[in-house]
C-alpha positions as CSV (number, residue, x, y, z in Angstrom):
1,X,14.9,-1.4,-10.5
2,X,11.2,-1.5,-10.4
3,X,10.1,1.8,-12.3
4,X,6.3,1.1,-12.9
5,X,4.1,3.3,-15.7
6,X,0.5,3.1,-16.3
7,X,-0.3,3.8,-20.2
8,X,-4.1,4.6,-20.8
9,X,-5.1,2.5,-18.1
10,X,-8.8,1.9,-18.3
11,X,-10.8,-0.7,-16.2
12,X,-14.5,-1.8,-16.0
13,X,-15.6,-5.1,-14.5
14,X,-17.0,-8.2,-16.8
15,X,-20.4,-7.8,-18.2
16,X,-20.4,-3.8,-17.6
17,X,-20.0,-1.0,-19.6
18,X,-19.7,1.5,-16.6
19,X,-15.8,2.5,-16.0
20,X,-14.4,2.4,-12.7
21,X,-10.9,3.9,-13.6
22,X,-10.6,5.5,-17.0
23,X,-7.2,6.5,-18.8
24,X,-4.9,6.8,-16.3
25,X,-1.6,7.7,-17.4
26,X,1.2,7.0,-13.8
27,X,4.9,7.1,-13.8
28,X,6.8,6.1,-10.8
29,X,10.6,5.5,-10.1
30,X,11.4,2.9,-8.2
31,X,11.6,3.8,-4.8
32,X,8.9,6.4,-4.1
33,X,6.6,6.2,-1.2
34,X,3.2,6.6,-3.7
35,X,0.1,7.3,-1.6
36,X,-3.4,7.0,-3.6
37,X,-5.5,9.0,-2.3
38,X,-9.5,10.0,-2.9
39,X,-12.9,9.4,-1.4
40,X,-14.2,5.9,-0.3
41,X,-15.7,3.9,-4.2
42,X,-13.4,6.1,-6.6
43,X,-11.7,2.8,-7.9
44,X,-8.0,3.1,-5.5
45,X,-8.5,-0.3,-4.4
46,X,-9.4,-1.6,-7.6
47,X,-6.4,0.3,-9.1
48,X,-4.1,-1.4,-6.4
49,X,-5.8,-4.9,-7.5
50,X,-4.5,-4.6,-11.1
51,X,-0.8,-3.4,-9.8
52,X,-1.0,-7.0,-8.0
53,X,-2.2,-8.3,-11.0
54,X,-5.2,-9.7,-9.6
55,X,-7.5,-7.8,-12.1
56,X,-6.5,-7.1,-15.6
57,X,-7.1,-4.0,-17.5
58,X,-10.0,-3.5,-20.1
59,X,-8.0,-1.1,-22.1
60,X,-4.1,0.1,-21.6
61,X,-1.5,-1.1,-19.3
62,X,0.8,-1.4,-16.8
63,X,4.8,-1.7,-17.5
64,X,6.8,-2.9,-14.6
65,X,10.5,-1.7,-15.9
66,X,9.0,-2.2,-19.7
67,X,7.7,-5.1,-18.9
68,X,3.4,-5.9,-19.0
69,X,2.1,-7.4,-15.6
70,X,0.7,-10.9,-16.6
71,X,-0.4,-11.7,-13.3
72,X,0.1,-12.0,-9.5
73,X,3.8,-12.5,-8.5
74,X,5.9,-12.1,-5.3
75,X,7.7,-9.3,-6.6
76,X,4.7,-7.5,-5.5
77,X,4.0,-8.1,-1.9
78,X,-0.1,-7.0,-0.6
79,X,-1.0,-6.1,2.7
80,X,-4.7,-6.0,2.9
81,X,-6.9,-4.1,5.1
82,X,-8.4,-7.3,6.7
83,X,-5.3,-9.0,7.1
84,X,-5.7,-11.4,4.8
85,X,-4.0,-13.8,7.7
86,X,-5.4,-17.8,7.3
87,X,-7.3,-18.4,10.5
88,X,-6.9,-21.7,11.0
89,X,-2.7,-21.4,11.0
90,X,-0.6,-20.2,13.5
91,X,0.7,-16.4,12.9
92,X,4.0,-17.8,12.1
93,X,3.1,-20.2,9.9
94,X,1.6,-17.8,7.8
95,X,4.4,-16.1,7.3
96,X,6.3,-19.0,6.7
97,X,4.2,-20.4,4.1
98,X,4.7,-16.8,2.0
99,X,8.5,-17.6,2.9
100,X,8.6,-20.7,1.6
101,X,6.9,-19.6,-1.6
102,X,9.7,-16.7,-2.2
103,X,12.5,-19.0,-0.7
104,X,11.9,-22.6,-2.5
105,X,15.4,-23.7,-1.9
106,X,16.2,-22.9,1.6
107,X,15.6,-25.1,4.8
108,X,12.6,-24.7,7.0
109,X,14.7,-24.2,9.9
110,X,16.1,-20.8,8.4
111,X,13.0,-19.6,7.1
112,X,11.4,-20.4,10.9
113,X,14.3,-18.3,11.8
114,X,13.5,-15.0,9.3
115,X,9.8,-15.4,10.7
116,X,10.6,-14.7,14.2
117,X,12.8,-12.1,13.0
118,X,10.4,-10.1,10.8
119,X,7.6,-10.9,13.7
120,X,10.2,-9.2,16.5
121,X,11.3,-7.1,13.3
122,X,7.9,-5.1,13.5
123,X,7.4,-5.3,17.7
124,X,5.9,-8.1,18.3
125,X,7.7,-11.2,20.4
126,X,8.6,-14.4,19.1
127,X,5.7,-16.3,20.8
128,X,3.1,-14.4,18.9
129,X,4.8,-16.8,15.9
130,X,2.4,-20.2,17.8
131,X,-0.8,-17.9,18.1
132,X,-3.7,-18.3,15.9
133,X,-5.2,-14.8,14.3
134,X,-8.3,-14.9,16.5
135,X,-5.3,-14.5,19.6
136,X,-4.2,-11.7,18.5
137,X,-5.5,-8.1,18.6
138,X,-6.0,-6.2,15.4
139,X,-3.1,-4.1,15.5
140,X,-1.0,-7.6,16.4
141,X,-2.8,-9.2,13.3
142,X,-2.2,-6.0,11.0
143,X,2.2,-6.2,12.3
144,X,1.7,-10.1,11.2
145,X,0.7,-9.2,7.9
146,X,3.3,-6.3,7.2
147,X,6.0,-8.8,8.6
148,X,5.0,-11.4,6.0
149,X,5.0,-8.8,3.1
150,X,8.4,-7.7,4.3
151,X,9.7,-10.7,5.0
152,X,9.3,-12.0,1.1
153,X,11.4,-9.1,0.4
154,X,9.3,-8.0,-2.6
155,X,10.8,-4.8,-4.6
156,X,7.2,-3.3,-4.9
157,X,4.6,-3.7,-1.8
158,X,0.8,-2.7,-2.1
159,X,-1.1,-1.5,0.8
160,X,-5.0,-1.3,0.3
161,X,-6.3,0.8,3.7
162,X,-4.2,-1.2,5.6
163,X,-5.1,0.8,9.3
164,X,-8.8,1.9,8.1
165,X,-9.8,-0.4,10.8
166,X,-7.5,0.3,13.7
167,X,-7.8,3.0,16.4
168,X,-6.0,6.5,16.1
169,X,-3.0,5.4,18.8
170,X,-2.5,1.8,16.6
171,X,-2.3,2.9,13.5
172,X,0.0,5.7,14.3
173,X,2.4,3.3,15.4
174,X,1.6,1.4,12.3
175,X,2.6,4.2,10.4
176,X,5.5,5.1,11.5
177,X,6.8,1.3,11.6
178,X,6.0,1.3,8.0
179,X,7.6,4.5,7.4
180,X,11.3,3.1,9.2
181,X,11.0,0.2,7.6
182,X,11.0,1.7,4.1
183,X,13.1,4.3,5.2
184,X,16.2,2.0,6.6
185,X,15.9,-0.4,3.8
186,X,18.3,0.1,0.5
187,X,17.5,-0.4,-2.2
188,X,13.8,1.4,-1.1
189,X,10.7,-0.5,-2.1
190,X,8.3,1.4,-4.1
191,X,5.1,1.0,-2.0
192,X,1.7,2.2,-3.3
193,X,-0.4,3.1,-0.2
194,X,-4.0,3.1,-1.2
195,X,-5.6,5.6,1.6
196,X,-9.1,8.1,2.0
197,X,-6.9,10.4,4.9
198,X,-5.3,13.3,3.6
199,X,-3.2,13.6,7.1
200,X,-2.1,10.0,6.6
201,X,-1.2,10.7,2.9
202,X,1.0,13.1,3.8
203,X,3.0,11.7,6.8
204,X,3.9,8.9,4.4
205,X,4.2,9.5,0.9
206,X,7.3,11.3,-1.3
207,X,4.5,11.7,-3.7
208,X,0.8,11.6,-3.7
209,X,-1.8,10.9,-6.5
210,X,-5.5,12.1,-5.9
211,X,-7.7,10.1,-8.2
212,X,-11.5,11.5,-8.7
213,X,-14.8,10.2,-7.9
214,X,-16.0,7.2,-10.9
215,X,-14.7,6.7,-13.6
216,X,-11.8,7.8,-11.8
217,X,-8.6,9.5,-13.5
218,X,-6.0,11.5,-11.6
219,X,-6.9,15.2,-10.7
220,X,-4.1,16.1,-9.0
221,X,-0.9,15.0,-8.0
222,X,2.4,16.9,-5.8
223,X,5.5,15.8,-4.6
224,X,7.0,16.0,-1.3
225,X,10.8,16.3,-1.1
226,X,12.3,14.4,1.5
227,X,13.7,17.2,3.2
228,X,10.2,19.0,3.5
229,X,8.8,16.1,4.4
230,X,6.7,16.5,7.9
231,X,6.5,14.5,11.3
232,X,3.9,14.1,13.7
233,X,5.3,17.3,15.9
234,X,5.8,19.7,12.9
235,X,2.4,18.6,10.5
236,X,-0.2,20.9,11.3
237,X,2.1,23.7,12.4
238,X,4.5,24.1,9.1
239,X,2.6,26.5,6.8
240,X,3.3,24.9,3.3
241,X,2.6,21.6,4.3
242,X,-1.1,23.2,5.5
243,X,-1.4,25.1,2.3
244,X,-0.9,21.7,0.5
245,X,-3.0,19.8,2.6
246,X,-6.1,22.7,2.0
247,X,-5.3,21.8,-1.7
248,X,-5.7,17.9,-1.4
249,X,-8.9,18.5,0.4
250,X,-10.3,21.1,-2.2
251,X,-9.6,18.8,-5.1
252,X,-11.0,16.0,-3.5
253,X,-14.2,18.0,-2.6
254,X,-14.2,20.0,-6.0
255,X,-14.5,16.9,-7.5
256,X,-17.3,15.8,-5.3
257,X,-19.2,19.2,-5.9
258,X,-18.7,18.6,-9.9
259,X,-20.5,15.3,-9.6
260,X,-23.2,16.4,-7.4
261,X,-24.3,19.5,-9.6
């Protein structure tokens, strides 16, 4: 179980009285597909840093099954929109240094071993595990980085933007890898997938959160049952996933015009 709720959650950084998130009440089972989803500076990525417990909130906070997040842990995997890959080690080694963080007690030969598998695990071949980061394309780099956060088996994952900077044909391929791999596992993680793309938002999610232009709250928020969820062939053609997608975008830009006038 990894049921996560936000209580009040409130956030301004040190030495400023301006808000970037303020009062946001969340509850999520564990499980879901959560996409956050808003305009470019309305706090999602700053959200997704207190979930890792890289920030920590100025007023409320965040339960984990009942339990206050004190700081970063490996039950909470990240996959960062720059990679976040060392440059100076080898792809594999990368992901084996996460490995051996999450797996104290087991041998380096083994955890070589679940490396290449979570490297070939998300399309790539084993010899990309002796290639340094400036080797490999961006979409190679992006796999490397989803194959580490798998690969430490956290029950939550956190993805900030993770194929804002990848071309339309890579990051659909991105997406629907990520999309299997939560789909085949069980238990389910419950991934929060921080995103500005309403289309993207709804390929992925089982539920979607649209947070509001700063100091951000939630304005709106829908489910998507599994069996209405949409695919690539059937996204812009099924009416009621259109009519849902023309009421992401007018929240999102309602809450634009609000701030403007």
């Amino acid at each position: 179980m990894r049921n996560m709720e936000t209580k009040g959650l409130s956030f301004a950084y040190a030495g400023s009285e301006r808000l970037i998130l303020k009062d946001i009440q969340m509850d999520v089972s564990a499980g879901e597909f959560i996409c956050l989803l808003g305009q470019s500076g309305c706090g999602k990525s700053t959200f997704l840093r207190l979930l890792a417990g890289l920030e920590k909130p100025t007023s409320g906070e965040i339960l984990i099954d009942g339990q206050p997040i004190m700081g970063a842990s490996l039950e909470r995997g990240v996959v960062f929109q720059d990679y976040g890959l060392f440059p100076w080690m080898t792809a594999g080694d990368n992901i084996l240094l996460a490995l051996k963080q999450r797996f104290p007690h087991r041998d380096k030969k083994e955890l070589k071993q679940i490396a290449v598998e979570r490297l070939q695990e998300v399309g790539l071949d084993g010899s990309v595990y002796h290639k340094l980061p400036k080797e490999l394309s961006g979409g190679m780099k992006q796999r490397c980085a989803i194959a580490r956060a798998f690969g430490i088996d956290p029950p939550v994952l956190l993805m900030d933007e993770p194929f804002g900077a990848l071309d339309a044909v890579t990051r659909a391929k991105l997406q629907d890898l990520v999309l299997e791999l939560w789909s085949k596992q069980e238990p389910k993680k419950t991934v929060f997938f921080v995103t500005h793309d309403v289309d993207e938002a709804l390929l992925l999610a089982s539920r979607i959160f649209v947070l509001g232009q700063s100091p951000s709250n939630i304005i709106y928020e829908c489910s998507i049952p599994q069996d209405k969820k949409p695919t690539r062939e059937t996204q812009f053609e099924d009416v009621e996933l259109l009519k849902l997608r023309n009421t992401l975008i007018r929240h999102i830009n309602m809450d634009v015009v609000s701030r403007i006038s």
